[in-house]
C-alpha positions in Angstrom: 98.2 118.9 75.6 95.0 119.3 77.0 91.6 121.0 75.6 89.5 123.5 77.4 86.5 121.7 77.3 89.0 118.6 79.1 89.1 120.6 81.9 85.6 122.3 82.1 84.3 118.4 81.9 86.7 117.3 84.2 86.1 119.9 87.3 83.0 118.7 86.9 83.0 115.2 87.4 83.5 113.3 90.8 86.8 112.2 89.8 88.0 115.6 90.2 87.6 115.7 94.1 89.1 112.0 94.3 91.7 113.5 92.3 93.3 116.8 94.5 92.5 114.4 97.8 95.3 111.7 96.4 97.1 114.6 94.9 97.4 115.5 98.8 97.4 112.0 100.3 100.7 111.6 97.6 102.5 114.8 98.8 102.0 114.2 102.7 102.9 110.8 102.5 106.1 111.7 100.5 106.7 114.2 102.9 106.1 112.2 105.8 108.6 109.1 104.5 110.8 112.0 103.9 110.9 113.2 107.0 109.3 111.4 109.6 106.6 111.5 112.0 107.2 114.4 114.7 111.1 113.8 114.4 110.6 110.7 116.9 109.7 108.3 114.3 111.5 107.2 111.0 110.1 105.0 108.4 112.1 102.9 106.2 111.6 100.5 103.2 113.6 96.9 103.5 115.1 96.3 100.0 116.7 93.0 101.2 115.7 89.8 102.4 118.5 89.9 105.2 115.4 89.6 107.6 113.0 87.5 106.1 110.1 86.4 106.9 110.2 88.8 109.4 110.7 92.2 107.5 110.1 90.9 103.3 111.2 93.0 100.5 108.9 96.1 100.2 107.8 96.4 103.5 108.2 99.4 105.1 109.9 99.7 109.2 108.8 102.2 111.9 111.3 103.0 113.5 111.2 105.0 116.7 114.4 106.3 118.7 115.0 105.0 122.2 117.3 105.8 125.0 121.3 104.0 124.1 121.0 101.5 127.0 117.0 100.0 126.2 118.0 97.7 123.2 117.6 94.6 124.1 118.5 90.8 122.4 115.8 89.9 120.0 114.8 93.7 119.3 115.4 94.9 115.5 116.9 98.1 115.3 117.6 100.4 112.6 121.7 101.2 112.1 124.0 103.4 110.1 127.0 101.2 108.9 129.8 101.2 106.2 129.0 98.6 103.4 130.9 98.8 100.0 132.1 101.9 101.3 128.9 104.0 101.2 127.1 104.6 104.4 124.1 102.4 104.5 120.6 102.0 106.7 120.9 98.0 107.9 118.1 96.8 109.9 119.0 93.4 111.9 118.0 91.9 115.4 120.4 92.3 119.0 121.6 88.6 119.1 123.3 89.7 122.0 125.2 92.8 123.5 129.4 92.8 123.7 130.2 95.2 125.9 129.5 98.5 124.6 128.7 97.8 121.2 125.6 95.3 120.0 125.9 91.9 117.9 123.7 92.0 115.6 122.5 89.3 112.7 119.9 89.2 110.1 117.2 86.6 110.5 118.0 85.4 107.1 121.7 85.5 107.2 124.0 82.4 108.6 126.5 84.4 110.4 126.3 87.5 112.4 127.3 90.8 111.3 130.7 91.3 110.7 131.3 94.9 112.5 129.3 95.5 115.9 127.1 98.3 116.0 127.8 101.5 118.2 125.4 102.9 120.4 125.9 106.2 118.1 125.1 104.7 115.1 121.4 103.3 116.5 119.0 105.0 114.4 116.3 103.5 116.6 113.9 100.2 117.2 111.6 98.5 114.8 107.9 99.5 116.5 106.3 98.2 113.4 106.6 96.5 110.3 103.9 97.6 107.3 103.5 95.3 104.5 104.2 95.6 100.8 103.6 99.3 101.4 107.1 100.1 100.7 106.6 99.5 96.9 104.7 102.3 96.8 106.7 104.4 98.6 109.6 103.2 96.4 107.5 104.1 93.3 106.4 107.4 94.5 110.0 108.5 95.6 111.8 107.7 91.9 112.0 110.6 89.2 109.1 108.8 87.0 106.9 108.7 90.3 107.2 112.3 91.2 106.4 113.0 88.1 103.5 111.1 87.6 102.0 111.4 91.0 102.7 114.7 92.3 104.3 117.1 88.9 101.4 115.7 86.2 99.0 116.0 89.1 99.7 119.2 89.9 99.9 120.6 86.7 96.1 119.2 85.8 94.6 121.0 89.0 96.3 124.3 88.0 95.4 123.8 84.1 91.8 123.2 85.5 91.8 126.0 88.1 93.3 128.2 85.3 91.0 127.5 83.1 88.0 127.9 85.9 89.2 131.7 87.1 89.3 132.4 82.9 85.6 131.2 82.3 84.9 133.1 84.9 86.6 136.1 84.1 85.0 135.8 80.9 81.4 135.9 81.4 81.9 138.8 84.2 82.3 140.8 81.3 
């Protein structure tokens, strides 16, 4: 695939540094979307427009939980429901509370949701919304994208840290 001298040039360059550091950046970030910050926070990607312009397609939602009785009308929160009879994440706003359960709406839809949400099914509230960034994340999380940002990656710095330890080994001799 690759030649020796590739990766004897390539150590060498600048690149290479730039190169393990987004190798890492790629891997903690996947982790992190994966599985959170510090198992208080969540982060999501919208892949709807339920709740534009507020949340747009590709952003990405932190999402932090709170106590069952602090949501509030007007606060987006973060819910497991049923839709086409898979469990879904939906984020929408509190239009207003009914009783025990929230009524919730998208700020793009005409009606409101069609099912209330249970306090037990509150993932958490919306603390902030990054833009566009969720493109990325969507691109890194595919089969293609692991493979081109973290497998390929990978497989370079060992090749090249292979091929190091070898050279060395070589003229210890």
């Amino acid at each position: 695939m690759f030649s020796s001298s590739f990766f004897r040039s390539f150590r060498k360059t600048l690149f290479y540094p730039l190169f393990i550091f987004l190798f890492f950046i790629n891997v903690s970030f996947s982790l992190f979307f994966a599985v959170g910050l510090f198992g208080e926070f969540r982060i999501f990607t919208n892949i709807s427009e339920s709740m534009h312009p507020t949340i747009v397609l590709g952003d990405l939602t932190v999402v932090k939980k709170n106590y069952m009785n602090s949501y509030r009308p007007g606060d987006i929160i973060s819910f497991y429901a049923q839709y086409n009879g898979a469990q879904e994440i939906i984020t929408h706003r509190i239009e207003r509370l009914g009783g025990n359960v929230y009524i919730t709406k998208g700020d793009n839809n005409n009606t409101i949701d069609s099912v209330p949400v249970v306090p037990r099914l509150i993932i958490g509230k919306v603390v902030a919304i990054i833009p566009y960034i969720g493109y990325w994340v969507m691109a890194v999380n595919s089969i293609a994208g692991k493979v081109f940002f973290i497998i390929l990656p990978m497989l370079i710095i060992i090749s090249t840290e292979v091929q190091q330890i070898k050279q060395q080994s070589d003229g210890t001799r």
